[in-house]
C-alpha positions as CSV (number, residue, x, y, z in Angstrom):
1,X,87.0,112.8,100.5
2,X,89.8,110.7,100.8
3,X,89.1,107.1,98.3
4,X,90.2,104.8,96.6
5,X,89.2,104.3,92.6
6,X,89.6,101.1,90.3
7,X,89.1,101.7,86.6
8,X,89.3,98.4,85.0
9,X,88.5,98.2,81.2
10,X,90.0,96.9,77.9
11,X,91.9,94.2,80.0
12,X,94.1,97.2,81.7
13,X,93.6,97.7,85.5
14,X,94.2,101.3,86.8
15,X,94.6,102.1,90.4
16,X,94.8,105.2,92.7
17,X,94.5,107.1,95.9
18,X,93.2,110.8,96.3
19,X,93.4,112.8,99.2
20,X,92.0,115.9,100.0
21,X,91.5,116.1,96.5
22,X,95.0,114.8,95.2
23,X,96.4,112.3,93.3
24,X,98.8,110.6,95.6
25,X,99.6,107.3,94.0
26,X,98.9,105.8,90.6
27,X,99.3,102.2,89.2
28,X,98.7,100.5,86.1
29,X,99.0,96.6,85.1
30,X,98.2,95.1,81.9
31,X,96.0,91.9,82.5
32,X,98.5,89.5,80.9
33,X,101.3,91.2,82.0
34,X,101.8,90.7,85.9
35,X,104.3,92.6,88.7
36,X,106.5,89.7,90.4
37,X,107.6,91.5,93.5
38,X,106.4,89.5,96.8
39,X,106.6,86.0,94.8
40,X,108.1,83.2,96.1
41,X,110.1,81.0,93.7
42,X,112.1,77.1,94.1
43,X,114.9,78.8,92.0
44,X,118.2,77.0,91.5
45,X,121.6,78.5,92.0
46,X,122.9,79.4,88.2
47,X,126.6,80.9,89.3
48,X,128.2,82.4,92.2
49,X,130.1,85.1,92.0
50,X,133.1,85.3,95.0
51,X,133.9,88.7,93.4
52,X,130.8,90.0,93.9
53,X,129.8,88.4,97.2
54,X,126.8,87.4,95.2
55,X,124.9,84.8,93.8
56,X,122.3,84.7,90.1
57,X,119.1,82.5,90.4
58,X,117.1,80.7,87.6
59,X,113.6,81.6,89.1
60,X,112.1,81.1,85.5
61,X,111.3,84.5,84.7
62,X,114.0,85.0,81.7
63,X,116.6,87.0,83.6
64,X,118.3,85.2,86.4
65,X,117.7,87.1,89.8
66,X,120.3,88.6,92.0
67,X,120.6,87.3,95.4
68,X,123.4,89.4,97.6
69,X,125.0,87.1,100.6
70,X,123.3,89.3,103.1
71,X,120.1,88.1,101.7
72,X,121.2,84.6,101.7
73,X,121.8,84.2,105.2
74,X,120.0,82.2,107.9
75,X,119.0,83.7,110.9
76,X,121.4,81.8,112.3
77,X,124.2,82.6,111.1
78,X,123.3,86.3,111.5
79,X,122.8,85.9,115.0
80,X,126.5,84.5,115.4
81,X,128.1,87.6,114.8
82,X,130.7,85.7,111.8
83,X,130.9,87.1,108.5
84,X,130.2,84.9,105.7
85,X,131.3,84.9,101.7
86,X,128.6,83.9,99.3
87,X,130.7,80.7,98.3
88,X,130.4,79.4,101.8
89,X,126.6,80.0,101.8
90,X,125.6,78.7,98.3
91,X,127.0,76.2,95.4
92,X,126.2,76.3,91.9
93,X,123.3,74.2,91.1
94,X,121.5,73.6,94.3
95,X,118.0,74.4,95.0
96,X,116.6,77.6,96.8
97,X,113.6,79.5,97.9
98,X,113.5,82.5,97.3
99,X,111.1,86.0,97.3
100,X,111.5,88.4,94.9
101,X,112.2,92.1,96.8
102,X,112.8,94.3,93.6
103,X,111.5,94.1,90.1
104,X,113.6,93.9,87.1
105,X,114.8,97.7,86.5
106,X,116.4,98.1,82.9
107,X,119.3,95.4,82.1
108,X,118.9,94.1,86.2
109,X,117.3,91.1,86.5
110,X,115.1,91.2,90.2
111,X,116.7,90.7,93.5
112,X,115.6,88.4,95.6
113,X,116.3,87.3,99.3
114,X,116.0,83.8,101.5
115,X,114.7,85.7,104.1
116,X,110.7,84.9,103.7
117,X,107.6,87.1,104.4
118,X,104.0,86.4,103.2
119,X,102.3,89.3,104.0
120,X,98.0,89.5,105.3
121,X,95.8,92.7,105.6
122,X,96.6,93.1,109.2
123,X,99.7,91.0,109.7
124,X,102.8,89.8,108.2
125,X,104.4,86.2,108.6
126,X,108.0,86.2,108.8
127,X,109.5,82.3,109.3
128,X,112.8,83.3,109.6
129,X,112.8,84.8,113.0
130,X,110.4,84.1,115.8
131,X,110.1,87.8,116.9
132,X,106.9,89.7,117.5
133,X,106.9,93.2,116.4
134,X,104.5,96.0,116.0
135,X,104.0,98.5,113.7
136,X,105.5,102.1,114.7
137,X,102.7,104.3,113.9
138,X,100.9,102.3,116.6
139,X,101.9,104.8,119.7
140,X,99.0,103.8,122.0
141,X,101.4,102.0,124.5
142,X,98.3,100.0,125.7
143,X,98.1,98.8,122.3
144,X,101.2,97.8,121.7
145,X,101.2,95.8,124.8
146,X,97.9,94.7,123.6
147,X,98.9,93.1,120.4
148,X,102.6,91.9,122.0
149,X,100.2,89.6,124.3
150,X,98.0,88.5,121.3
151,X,101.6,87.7,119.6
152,X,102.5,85.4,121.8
153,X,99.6,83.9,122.3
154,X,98.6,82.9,118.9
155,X,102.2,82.3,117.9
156,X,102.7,78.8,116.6
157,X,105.7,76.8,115.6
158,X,108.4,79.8,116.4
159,X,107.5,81.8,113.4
160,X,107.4,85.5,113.4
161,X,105.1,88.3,113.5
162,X,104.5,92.1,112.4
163,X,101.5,93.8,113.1
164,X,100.4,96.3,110.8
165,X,99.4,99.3,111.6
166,X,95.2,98.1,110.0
167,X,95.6,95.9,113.3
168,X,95.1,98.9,115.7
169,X,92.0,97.8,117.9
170,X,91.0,94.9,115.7
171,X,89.6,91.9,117.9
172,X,91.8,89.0,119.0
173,X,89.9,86.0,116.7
174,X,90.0,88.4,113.2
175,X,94.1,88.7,114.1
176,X,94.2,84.7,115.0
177,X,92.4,84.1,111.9
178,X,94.4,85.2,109.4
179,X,97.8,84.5,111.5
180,X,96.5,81.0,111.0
181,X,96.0,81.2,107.3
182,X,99.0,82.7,106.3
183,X,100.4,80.0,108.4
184,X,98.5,77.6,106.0
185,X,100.2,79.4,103.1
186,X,103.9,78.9,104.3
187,X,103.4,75.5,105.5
188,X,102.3,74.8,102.0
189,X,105.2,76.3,100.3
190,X,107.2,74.5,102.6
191,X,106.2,70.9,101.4
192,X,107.1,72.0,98.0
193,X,110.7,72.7,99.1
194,X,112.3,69.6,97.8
195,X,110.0,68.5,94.7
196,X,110.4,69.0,90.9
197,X,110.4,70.9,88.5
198,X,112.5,73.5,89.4
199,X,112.6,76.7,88.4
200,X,109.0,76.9,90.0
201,X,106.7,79.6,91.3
202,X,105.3,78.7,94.7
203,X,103.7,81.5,96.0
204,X,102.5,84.5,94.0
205,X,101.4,87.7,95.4
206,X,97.9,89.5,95.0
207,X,97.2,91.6,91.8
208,X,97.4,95.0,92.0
209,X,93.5,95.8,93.0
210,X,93.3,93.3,95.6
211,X,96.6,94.3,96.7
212,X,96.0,98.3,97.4
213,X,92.9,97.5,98.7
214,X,94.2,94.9,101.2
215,X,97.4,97.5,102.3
216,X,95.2,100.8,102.2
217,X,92.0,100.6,102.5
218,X,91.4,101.5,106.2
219,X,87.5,102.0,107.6
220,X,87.9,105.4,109.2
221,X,89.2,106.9,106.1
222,X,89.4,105.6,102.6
223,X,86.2,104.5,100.6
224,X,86.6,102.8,97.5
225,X,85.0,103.7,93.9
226,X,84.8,100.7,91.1
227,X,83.3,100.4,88.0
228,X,83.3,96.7,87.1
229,X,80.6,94.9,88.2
230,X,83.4,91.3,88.4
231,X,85.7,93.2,90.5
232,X,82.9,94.7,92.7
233,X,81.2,91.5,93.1
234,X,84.7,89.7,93.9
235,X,85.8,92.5,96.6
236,X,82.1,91.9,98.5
237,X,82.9,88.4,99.2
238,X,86.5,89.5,100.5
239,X,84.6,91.6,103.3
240,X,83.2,88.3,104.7
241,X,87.1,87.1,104.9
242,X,89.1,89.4,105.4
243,X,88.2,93.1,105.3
244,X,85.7,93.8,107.8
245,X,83.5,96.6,106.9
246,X,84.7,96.9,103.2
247,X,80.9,96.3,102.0
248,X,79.9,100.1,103.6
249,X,82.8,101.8,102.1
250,X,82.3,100.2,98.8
251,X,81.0,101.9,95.9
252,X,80.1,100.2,92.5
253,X,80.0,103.2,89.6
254,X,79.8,102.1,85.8
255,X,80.3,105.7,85.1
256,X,83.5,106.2,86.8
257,X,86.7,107.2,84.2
258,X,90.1,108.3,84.7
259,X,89.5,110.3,81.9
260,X,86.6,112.0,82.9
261,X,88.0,112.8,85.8
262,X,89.8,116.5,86.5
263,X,91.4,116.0,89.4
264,X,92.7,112.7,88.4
265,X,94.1,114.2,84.9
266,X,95.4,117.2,87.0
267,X,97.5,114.4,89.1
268,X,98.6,112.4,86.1
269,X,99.8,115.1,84.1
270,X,101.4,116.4,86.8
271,X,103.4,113.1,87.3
272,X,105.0,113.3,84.0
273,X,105.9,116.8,83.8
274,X,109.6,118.2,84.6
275,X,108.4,121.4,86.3
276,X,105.4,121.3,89.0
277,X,104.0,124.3,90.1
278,X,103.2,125.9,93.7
279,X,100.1,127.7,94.7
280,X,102.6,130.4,95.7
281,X,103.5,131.0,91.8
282,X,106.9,129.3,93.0
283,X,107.7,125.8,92.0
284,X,109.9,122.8,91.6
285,X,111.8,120.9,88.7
286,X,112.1,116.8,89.0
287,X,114.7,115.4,87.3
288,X,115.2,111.5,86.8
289,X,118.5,110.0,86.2
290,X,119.8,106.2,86.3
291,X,121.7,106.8,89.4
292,X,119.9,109.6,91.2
293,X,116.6,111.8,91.4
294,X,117.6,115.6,91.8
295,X,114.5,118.1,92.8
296,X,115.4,121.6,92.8
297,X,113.0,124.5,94.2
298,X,112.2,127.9,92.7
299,X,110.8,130.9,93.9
300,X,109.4,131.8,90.2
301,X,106.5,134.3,90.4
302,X,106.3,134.2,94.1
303,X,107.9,137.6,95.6
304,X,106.1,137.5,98.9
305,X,104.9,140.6,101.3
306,X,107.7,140.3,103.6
307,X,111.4,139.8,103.1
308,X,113.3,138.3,100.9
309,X,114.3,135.5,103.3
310,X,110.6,135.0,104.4
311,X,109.9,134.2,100.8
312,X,112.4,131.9,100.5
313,X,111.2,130.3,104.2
314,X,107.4,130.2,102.7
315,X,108.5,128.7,99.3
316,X,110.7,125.8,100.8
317,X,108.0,125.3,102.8
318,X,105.1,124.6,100.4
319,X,107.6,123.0,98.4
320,X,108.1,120.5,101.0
321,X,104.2,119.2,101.0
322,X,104.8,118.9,96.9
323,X,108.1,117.0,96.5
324,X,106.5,114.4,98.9
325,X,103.4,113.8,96.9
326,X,105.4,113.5,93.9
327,X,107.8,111.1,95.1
328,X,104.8,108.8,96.2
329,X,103.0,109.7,93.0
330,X,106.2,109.2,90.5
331,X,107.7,106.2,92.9
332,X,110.7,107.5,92.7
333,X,113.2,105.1,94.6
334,X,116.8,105.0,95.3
335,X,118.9,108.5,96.1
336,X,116.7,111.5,95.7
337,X,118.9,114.5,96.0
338,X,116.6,118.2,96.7
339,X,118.4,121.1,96.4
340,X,115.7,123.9,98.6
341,X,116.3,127.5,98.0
342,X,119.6,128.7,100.2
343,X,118.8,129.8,103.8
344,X,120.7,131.1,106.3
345,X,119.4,130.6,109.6
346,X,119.8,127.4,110.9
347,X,116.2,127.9,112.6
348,X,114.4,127.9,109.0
349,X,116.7,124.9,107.8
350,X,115.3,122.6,110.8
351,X,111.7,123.9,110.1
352,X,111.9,123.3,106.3
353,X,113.8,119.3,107.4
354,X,110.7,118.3,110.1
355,X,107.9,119.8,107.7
356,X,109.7,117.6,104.9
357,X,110.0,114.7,107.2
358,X,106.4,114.9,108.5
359,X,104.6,114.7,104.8
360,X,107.3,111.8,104.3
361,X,105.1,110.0,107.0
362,X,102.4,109.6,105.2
363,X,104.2,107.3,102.4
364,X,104.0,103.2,102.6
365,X,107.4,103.3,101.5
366,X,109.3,105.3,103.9
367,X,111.6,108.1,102.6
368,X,114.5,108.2,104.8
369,X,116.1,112.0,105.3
370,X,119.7,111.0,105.8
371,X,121.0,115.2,106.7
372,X,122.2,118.1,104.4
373,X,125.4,118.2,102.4
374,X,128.1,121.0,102.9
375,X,126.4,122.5,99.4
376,X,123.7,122.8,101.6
377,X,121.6,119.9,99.3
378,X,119.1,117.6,101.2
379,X,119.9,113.8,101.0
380,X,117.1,111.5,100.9
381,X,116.5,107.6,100.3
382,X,113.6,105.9,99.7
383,X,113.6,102.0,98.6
384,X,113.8,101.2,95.1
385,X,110.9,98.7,94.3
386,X,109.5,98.9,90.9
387,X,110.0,101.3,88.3
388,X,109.0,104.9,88.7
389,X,105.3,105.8,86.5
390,X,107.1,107.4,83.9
391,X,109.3,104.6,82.8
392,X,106.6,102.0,83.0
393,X,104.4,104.0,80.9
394,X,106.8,106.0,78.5
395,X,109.8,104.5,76.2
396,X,112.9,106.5,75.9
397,X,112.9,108.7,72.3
398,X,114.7,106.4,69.8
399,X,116.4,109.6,67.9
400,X,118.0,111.3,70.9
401,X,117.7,108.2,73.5
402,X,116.7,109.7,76.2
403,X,118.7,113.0,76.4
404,X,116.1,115.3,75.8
405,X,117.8,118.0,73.9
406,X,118.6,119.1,70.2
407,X,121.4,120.6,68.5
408,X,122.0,123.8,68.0
């Protein structure tokens, strides 16, 4: 069974998805301490920076934010083809709006962008372009054109829309409905453009619960386990909003505990050890640096019936399945480097890439497989959002800081 659980107790939220009996993805927020990605913020322009092509914000959350000139442009100027430095875009001490894309990650401050999107469970407003696109894991081609002719239809004042893939056969009024109350929401943040104070937040984004629940919960697959009676309560009167047919998938269970569950622990342990191990008796070793993730593959205990290069096909294979769920479980963003165990026909190599590629699809945050070096090492991006599980929940050692190792 594929669900959704929400253990909420002493004032800590914890959130996660299992499928086919896996942990797949695992969040935790403090009640008093809140994620600011997806806020919108009346910041004002603190310095810019012409060597740098970049600009800091005050947005009132103790580090200024970074704003990089290709998020600071209008939609007009990035339709007239000119390039622009950040000087000629922004002066010091003038008033902006702004959305945070990326939390604060060590010394950074967040980044942030001009470029404005206030995102629903089936839709996503964006006011700086009036285009209407649909999600691509919609491939019905009647549905597409579908939704394209809802678009249009609905679309008010010029202002942009995404469908999501949750808007797959949903009916025409649900989809005008909330287009029109996220329009509500932007027209409101607009009015506040030019009034005091500033720094201010204008917009803030769900919390975490309401927020999984609203991208993933989807009626054909996950349900949803809870075990406070608030939350439980708070999610039924959602259904009558926004997520039709949330009140049959809902479960309320005062019993339910991460901790008293084994598949759950199984997950989260896994997520915080170096070396994961394959069915096989193969497995892989994550390692987390500032600047890169590398992931290398083993063949361990695995020796296989065959030959030595159908082992090594097989273990790259189940390997494949593995390194995906742990870079949606971990969160691991940025360059994510995955050294697979040498082979030499180019046959196996292309099998090993597509079955890699395919359990990619299955992530919200879209790894990108960019090719394979001359060393023969996979090269994969994924966007850098938050920070990964283990360094929102661990601190680094203060005796060795962070290294790891001890002297001989």
């Amino acid at each position: 069974m594929d669900y959704i659980f929400i253990d909420c107790k002493d004032r800590e939220s914890r959130v996660g998805i299992v499928e086919d009996g896996n942990l797949v993805e695992y969040y935790i927020e403090e009640e008093d301490r809140h994620r600011i990605v997806g806020n919108i913020y009346r910041g004002r322009v603190n310095s810019v920076l012409k060597g740098m092509n970049a600009s800091f914000i005050d947005i009132g959350e103790g580090k200024n934010a970074y704003l990089h000139v290709k998020d600071a442009l209008s939609r007009e100027q990035i339709l007239s083809g000119e390039r622009f430095t950040i000087d000629e875009v922004l002066k010091a001490g003038e008033d902006i709006i702004v959305q945070v894309s990326k939390e604060p990650l060590g010394e950074k401050g967040p980044k942030v962008t001009t470029n404005i999107s206030i995102p629903g469970r089936y839709l996503v407003l964006t006011p700086p372009t009036d285009d209407i696109n649909i999600s691509r894991k919609i491939n019905d081609k009647e549905e597409v054109e579908r939704l394209k002719e809802i678009g249009r239809d609905i679309q008010r004042d010029n202002i942009g829309i995404i469908f999501r893939t949750m808007a797959e056969g949903v009916d025409r009024e649900i989809l005008a409905e909330e287009y029109n109350t996220l329009i509500d929401i932007y027209k409101k943040i607009e009015s506040q453009k030019n009034f005091l104070p500033t720094p201010k937040l204008l917009y803030r984004e769900l919390d975490l619960v309401y927020r999984i629940v609203r991208d993933i919960f989807n009626e054909k697959k996950h349900k949803i386990v809870v075990n406070d009676r608030d939350i439980y309560e708070e999610l039924l009167q959602l259904d009558q909003y926004f997520f039709h047919g949330l009140e049959e998938k809902l479960t309320l269970d005062r019993e339910f505990s991460v901790e008293h569950n084994t598949n759950i622990q199984r997950g989260i342990s896994e997520a915080f050890n170096r070396k994961v191990n394959l069915k096989s008796g193969g497995y892989i070793v994550i390692d987390e640096t500032e600047a890169l993730t590398a992931i290398d593959v083993n063949t361990g205990k695995y020796v296989g019936s065959y030959s030595f290069d159908k082992t090594v096909v097989n273990t790259n294979m189940e390997a494949t399945e593995e390194i995906a769920r742990q870079v949606r479980l971990r969160d691991i963003g940025g360059i994510i480097i995955i050294d697979f165990i040498d082979m030499k026909n180019k046959e196996d190599i292309s099998k090993v890439i597509n079955k890699l590629s395919n359990h990619f699809k299955y992530d919200r945050n879209k790894p990108n497989i960019l090719g394979i070096t001359k060393l023969g090492l996979v090269e994969v991006t994924r966007k850098k959002i938050r920070p990964t599980i283990d360094s929102r929940i661990s601190i680094k050692c203060p005796t060795c800081n962070g290294r790891g190792r001890i002297k001989k």
